[in-house]
C-alpha positions as a LaTeX table, in Angstrom:
\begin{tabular}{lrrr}
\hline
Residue & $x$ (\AA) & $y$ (\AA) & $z$ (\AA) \\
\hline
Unk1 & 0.00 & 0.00 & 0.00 \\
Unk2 & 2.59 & 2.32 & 0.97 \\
Unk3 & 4.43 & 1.48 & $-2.38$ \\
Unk4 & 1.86 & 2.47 & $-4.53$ \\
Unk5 & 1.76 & 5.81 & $-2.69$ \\
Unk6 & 5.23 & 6.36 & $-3.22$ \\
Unk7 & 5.59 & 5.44 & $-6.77$ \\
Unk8 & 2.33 & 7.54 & $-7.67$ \\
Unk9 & 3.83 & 10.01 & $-5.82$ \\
Unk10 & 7.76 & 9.95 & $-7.57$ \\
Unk11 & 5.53 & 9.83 & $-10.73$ \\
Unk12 & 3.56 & 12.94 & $-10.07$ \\
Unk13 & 6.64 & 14.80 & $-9.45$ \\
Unk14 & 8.42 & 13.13 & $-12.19$ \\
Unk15 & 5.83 & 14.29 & $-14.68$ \\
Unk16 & 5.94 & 17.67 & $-12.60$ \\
Unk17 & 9.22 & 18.32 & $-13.14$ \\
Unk18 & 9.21 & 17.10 & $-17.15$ \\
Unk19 & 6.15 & 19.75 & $-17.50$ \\
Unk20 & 8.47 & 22.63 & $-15.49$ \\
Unk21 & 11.24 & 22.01 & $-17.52$ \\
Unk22 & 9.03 & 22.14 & $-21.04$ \\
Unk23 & 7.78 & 25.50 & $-19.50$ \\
Unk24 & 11.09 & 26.43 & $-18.95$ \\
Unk25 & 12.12 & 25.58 & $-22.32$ \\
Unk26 & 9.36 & 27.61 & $-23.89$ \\
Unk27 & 9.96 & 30.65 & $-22.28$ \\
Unk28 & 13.67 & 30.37 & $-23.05$ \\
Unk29 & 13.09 & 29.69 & $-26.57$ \\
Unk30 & 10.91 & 32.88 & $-26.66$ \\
Unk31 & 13.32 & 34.54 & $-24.78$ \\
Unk32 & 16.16 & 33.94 & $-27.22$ \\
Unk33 & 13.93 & 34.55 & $-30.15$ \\
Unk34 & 12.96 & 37.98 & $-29.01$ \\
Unk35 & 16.63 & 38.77 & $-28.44$ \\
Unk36 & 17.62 & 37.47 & $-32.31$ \\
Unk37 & 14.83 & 40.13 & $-33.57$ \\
Unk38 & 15.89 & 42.90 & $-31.75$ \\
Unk39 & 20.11 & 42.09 & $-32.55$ \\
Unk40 & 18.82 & 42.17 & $-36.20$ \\
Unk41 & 19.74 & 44.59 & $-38.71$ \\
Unk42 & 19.21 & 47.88 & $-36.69$ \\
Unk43 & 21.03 & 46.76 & $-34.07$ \\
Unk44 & 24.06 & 46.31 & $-36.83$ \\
Unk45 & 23.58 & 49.88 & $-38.71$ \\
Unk46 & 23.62 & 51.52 & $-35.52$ \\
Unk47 & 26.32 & 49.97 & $-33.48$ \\
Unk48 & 28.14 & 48.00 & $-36.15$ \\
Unk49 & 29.36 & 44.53 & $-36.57$ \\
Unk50 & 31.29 & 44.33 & $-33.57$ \\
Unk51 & 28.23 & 45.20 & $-31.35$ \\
Unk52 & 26.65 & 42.96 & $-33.66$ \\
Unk53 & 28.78 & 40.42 & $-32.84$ \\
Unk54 & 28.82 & 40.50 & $-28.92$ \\
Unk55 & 25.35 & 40.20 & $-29.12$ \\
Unk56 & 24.90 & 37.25 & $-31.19$ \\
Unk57 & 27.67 & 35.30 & $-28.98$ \\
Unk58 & 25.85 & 36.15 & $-25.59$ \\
Unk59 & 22.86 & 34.64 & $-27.48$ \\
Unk60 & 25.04 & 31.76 & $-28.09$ \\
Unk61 & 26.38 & 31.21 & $-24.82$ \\
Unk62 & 22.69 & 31.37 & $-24.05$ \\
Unk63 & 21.78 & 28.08 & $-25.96$ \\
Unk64 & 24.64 & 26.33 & $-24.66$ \\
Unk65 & 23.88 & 27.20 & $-21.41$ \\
Unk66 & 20.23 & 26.45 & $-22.16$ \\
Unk67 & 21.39 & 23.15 & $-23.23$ \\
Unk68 & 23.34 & 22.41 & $-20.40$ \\
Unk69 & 20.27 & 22.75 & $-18.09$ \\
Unk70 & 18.01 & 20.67 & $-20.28$ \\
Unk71 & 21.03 & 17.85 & $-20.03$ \\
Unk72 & 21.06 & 18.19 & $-15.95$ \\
Unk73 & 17.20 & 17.86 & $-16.32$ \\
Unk74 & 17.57 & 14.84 & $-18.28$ \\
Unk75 & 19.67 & 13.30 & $-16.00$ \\
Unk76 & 17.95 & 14.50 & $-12.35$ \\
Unk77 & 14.62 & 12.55 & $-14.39$ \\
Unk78 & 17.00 & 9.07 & $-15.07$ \\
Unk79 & 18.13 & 9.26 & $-12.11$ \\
Unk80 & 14.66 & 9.45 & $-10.22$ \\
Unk81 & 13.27 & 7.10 & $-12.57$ \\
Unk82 & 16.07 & 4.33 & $-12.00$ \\
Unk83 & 15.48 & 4.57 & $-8.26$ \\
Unk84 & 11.73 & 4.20 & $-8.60$ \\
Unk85 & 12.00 & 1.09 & $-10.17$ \\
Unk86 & 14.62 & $-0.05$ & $-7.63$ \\
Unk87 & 12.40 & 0.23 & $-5.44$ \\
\hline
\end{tabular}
């Protein structure tokens, strides 16, 4: 009885988390998008390509740091789901 509890339990908040981190991702992914608009072509006749070019690699180190948190996600949900079937 107590079990079933717990596993419905590590699944809710499995499922929780996979739902927080899809959020996450979404509003990231919006984020960045709104950031390649604005860096456009105004941002490149005004300040010039060097401007230009800080701004696209903070957007870069963005997505890798974006990625980075989606593979810590990842693994945090493997590793809860291997110890729920331990179990």
């Amino acid at each position: 009885m107590k079990k079933d509890k717990l596993t419905k339990l590590v699944n809710f908040a499995k499922w929780g988390l996979v739902i927080l981190l899809l959020i996450y991702i979404a509003i990231s992914l919006k984020t960045i998008e709104n950031k390649i608009e604005t860096a456009g072509d105004n941002n490149f006749k005004r300040f010039g390509p060097l401007q230009y070019d800080l701004e696209v690699g903070i957007l870069k180190s963005m997505i890798i740091d974006l990625e980075e948190k989606i593979d810590k996600q990842s693994q945090l949900l493997e590793y809860i789901d291997e110890n729920t079937r331990n179990r």
